[in-house]
C-alpha positions in Angstrom: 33.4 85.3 24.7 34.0 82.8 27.6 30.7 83.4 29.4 28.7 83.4 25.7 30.2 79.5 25.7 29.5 78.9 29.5 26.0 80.1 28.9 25.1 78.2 25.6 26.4 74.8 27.2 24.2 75.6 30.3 21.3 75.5 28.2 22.1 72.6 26.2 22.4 70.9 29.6 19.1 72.2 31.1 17.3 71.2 27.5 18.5 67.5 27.4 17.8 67.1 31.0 14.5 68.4 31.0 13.9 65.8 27.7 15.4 62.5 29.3 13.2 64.0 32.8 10.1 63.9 30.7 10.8 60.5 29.1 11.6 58.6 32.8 8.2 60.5 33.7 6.3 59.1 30.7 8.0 55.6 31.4 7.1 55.4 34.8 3.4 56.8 34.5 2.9 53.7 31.7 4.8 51.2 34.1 2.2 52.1 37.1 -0.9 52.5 34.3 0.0 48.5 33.5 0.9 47.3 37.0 -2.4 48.2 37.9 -4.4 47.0 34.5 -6.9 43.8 35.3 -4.9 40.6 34.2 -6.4 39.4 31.3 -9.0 36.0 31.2 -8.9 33.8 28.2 -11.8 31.9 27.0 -11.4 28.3 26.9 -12.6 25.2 25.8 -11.7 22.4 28.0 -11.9 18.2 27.8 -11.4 15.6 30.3 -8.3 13.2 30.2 -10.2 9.9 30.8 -8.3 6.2 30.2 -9.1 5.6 26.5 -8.8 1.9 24.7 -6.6 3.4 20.9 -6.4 1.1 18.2 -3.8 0.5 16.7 -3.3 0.0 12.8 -0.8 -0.3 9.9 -1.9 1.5 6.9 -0.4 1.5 3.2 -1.2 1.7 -0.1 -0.8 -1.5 -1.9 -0.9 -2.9 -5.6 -3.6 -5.3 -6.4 -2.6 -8.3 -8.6 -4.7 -11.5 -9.7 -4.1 -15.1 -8.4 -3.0 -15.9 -11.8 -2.4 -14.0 -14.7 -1.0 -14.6 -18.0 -0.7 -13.3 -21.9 -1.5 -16.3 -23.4 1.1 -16.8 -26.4 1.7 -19.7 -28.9 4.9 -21.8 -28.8 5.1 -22.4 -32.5 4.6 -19.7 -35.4 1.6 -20.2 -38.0 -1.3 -18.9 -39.7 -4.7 -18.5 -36.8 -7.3 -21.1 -38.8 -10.1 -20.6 -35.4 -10.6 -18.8 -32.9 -13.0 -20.5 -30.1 -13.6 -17.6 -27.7 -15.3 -13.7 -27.1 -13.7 -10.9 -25.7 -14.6 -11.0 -21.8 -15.4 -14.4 -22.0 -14.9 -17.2 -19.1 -13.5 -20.5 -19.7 -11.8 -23.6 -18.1 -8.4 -24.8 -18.1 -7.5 -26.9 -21.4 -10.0 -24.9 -24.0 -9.1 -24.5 -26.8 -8.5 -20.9 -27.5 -7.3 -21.0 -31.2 -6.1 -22.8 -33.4 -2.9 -22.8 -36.2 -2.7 -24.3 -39.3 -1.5 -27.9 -38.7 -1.9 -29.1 -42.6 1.4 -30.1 -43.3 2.3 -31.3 -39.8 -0.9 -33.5 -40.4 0.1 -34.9 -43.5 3.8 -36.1 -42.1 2.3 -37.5 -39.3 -0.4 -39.4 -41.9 3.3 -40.9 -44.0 4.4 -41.9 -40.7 1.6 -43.7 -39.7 1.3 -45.6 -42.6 4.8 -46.7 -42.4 4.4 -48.3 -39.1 2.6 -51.4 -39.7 5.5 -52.2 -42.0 8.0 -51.3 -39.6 6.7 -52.4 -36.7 6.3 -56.5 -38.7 10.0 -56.1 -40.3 10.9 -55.8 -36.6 8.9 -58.4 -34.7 10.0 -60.7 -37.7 13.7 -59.9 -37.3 13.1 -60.6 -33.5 11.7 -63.9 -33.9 14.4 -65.1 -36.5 16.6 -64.4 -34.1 15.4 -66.1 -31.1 16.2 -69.2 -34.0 19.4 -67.6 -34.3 19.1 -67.3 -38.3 20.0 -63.9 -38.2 22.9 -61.9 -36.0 22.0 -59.3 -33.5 23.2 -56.6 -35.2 20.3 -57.2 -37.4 17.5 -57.4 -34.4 19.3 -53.7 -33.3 19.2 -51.9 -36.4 15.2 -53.4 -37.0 14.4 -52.3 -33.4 15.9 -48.8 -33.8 14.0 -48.0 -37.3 11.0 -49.1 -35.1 11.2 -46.9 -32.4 12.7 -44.2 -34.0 9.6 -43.9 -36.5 7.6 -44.4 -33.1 9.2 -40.9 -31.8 8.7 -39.4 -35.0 5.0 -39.9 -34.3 4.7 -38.7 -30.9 6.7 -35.8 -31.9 4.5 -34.8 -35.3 1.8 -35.5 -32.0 2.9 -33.2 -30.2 4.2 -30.8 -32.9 0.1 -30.8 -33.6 -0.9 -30.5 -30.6 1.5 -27.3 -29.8 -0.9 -25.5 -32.4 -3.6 -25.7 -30.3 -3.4 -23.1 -27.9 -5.3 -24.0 -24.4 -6.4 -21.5 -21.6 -3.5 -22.9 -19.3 -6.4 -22.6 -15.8 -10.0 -21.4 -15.2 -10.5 -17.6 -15.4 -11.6 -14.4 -17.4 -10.3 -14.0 -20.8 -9.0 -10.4 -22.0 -9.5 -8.6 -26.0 -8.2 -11.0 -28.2 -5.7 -9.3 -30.2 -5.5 -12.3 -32.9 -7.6 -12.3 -36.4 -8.3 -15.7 -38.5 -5.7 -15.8 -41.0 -3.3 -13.1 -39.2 0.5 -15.0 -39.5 1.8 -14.9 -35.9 5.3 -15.3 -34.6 6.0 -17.4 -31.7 5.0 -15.5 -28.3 2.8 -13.3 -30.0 0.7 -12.2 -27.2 -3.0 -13.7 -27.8 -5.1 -13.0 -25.0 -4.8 -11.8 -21.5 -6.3 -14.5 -18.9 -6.5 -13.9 -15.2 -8.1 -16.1 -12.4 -10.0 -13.7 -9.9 -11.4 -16.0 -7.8 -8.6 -14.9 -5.5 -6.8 -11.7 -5.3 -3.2 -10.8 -4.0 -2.2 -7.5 -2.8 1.6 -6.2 -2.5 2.0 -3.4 -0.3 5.5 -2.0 1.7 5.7 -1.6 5.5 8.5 0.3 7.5 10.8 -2.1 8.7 9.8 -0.7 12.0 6.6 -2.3 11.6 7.5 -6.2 10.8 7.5 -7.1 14.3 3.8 -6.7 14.6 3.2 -9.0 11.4 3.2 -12.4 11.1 1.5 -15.0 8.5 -2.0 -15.4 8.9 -2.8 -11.8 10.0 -5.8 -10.2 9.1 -6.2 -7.3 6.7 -8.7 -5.4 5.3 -8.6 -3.1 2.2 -10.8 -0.9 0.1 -10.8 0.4 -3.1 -11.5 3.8 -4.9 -13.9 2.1 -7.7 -16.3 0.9 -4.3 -15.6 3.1 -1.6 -18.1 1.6 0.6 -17.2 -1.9 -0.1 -14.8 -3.3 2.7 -12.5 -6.6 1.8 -11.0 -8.9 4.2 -7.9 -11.6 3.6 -5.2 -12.7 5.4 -1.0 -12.3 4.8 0.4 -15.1 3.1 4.0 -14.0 2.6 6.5 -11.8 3.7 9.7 -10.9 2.0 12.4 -12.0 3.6 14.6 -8.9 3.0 14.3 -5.3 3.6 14.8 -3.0 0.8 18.5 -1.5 1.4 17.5 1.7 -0.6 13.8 2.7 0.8 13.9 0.4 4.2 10.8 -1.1 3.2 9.5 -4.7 3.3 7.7 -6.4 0.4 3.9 -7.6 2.1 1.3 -10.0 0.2 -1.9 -10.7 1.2 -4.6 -12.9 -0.3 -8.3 -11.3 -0.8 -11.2 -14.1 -1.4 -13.2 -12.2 -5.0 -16.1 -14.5 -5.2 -17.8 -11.1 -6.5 -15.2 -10.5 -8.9 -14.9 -6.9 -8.0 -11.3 -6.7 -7.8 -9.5 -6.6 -10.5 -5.4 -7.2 -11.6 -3.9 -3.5 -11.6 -6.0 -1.5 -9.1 -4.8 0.5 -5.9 -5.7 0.0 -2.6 -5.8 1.5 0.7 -4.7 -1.6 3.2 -5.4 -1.8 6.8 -3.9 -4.3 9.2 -5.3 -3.9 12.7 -3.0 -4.6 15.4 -3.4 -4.9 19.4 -5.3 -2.2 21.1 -3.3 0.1 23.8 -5.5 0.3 26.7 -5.8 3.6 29.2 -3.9 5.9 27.0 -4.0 9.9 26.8 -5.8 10.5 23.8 -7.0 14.2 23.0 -8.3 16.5 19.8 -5.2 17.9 17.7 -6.9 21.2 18.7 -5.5 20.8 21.8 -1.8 20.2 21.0 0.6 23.1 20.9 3.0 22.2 17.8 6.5 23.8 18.6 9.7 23.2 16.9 11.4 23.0 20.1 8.7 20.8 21.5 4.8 19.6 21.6 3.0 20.9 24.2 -0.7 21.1 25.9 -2.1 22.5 28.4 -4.1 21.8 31.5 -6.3 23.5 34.1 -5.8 24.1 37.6 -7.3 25.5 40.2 -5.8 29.0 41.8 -8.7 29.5 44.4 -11.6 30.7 42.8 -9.6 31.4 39.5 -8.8 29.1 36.5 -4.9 29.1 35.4 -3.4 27.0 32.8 -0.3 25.1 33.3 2.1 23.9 30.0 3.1 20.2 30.1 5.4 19.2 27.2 4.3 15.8 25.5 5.2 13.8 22.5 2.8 13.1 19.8 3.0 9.0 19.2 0.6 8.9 16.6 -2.5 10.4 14.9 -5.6 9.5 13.2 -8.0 11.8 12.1 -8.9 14.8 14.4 -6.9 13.0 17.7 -3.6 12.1 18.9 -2.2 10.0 21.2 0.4 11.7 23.3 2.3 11.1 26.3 3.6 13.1 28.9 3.5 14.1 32.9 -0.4 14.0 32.6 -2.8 12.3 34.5 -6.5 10.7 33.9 -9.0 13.6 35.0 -6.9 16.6 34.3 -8.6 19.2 31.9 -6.6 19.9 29.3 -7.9 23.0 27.1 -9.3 21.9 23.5 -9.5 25.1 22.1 -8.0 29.0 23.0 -4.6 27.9 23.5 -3.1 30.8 20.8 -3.0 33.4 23.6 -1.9 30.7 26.3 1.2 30.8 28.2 2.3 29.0 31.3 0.2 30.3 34.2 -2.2 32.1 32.1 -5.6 32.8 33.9 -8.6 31.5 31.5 -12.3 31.1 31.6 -13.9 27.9 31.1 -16.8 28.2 28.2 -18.8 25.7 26.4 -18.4 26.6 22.6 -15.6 26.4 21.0 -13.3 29.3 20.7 -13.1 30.5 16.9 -9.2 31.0 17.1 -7.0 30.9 14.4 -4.9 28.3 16.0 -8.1 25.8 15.3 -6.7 23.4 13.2 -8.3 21.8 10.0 -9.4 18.4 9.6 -6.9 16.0 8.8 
């Protein structure tokens, strides 16, 4: 029974062996097979790091807002007897936009009027009695105050009138009326909107970052969706003083010359404010950039003898604009760095230099 044991665990021995024998074999036939494989070439693309001038430019997307603008409204209630203007139309500060029914305003002021010649002789007769001092000078007062007070109540019917006459307040475009003759309106009933475009302002926000690099009187330009090839140029005129505690933004406003009168109150626009160019800066494709959450990195060609090998220099991406970045890093003007190919790059990697690009899936899309 003891040897029947002995013999089985032999054989158990002699069968794993030989098993785990096999696999080191295997292992070390594949090790030797790859040792002595070709290394791999890569095709790249490659670009020359020459000293390029980048500009530099704040861009936002700001509110556009007339010089003026205004609902025009009437200070008194009444009935609309006129209406003087068309929808769209232009007109000049003081016209006469409409016009309320003044009848019984027009009638008091008419009694006043014809009060006053009375008045105004009761008093200048008063006066001269009592430069003869026939009469006391609590008379003269009391004549001189129902002068003058009848005197107010005429400017004031005046101006009563006059407040029922409702006047384009400057020089612009006029709105849709939204008045009809006879219509009863309440005081600030909105009667039509006005707006002045010679000039435009536009309002846009700016990291507070940025507020260094503004000052009055800087150029802008903007454009607009409703004429996308249309390019508009003004100047900042104001800057709030005081940085948005919730959003860290500043408040911007520019003024935009509209002799066109293209612009108009309400639009959206893409502002640009150009800034000092950086001169003999590293500046290459996106392509080229190996984004990495535990760094940026690109890479760049050296010689190995009559080989090609890559080297990985970590860089940070300081800004972008369309299908380039400017980066920084140990690099230097005249280096290759490779454009496209970099998916199956690593540091040291042997590549080949080609002309077209490489149709990799690390080719990133336009921006």
């Amino acid at each position: 029974m003891k040897k029947w044991i002995f013999g089985v665990i032999i054989i158990a021995v002699l069968a794993f062996g030989s098993v785990i024998g096999f696999n080191l074999f295997v292992n070390n036939k594949i090790k030797t097979t790859i040792a002595n494989l070709p290394e791999p070439i890569f095709p790249v693309t490659v670009e020359q790091l020459k000293p390029t001038v980048w500009p530099q430019n704040i861009r936002a997307i700001g509110f556009i807002e007339p010089y003026q603008g205004v609902d025009v409204s009437n200070e008194v209630s009444g009935i609309v007897t006129e209406i003087n203007f068309e929808n769209g139309e232009r007109v000049t500060a003081t016209t006469i936009l409409a016009s309320l029914n003044d009848q019984v305003q027009q009638a008091e002021l008419k009694e006043q009027q014809v009060q006053l010649p009375a008045v105004r002789n009761d008093y200048l007769r008063v006066k001269s009695l009592y430069s003869e001092k026939s009469v006391s000078e609590q008379s003269l007062q009391a004549a001189e105050a129902k002068y003058q007070a009848l005197l107010a109540n005429i400017e004031s019917l005046k101006a009563n009138i006059e407040l029922r006459k409702i006047r384009a307040p400057f020089d612009g475009k006029l709105g849709i009326r939204n008045i009809n003759l006879g219509q009863y309106v309440p005081v600030g009933t909105d009667i039509v909107r006005l707006e002045d475009l010679s000039v435009m302002r536009v309002r846009f926000s700016v990291p507070q970052s940025k507020i260094g690099h503004l000052k009055i009187g800087q150029r802008i330009s903007l454009s607009v969706q409703s004429y996308p090839n249309k390019n508009y140029e003004g100047k900042i005129n104001a800057i709030e003083p005081v940085i948005n505690d919730k959003t860290g933004l500043v408040m911007i406003q520019a003024e935009i010359p509209n002799d066109d009168r293209t612009l108009m109150g309400g639009m959206f626009a893409e502002v640009n404010v150009t800034l000092s160019d950086l001169d003999k800066q590293f500046v290459v494709p996106q392509t080229s950039i190996a984004f990495a959450l535990y760094g940026n990195s690109v890479f760049v060609v050296e010689k190995d003898g009559s080989d090609h090998r890559v080297k990985q220099i970590t860089v940070e991406v300081l800004q972008r604009d369309g299908n380039f970045a400017l980066i920084k890093g140990d690099l230097k003007f005249d280096q290759q760095v490779v454009t496209t190919g970099i998916l199956n790059l690593g540091n040291n990697t042997k590549v080949n230099i080609v002309e077209s690009p490489i149709d990799t899936p690390d080719k990133m899309p336009k921006l």
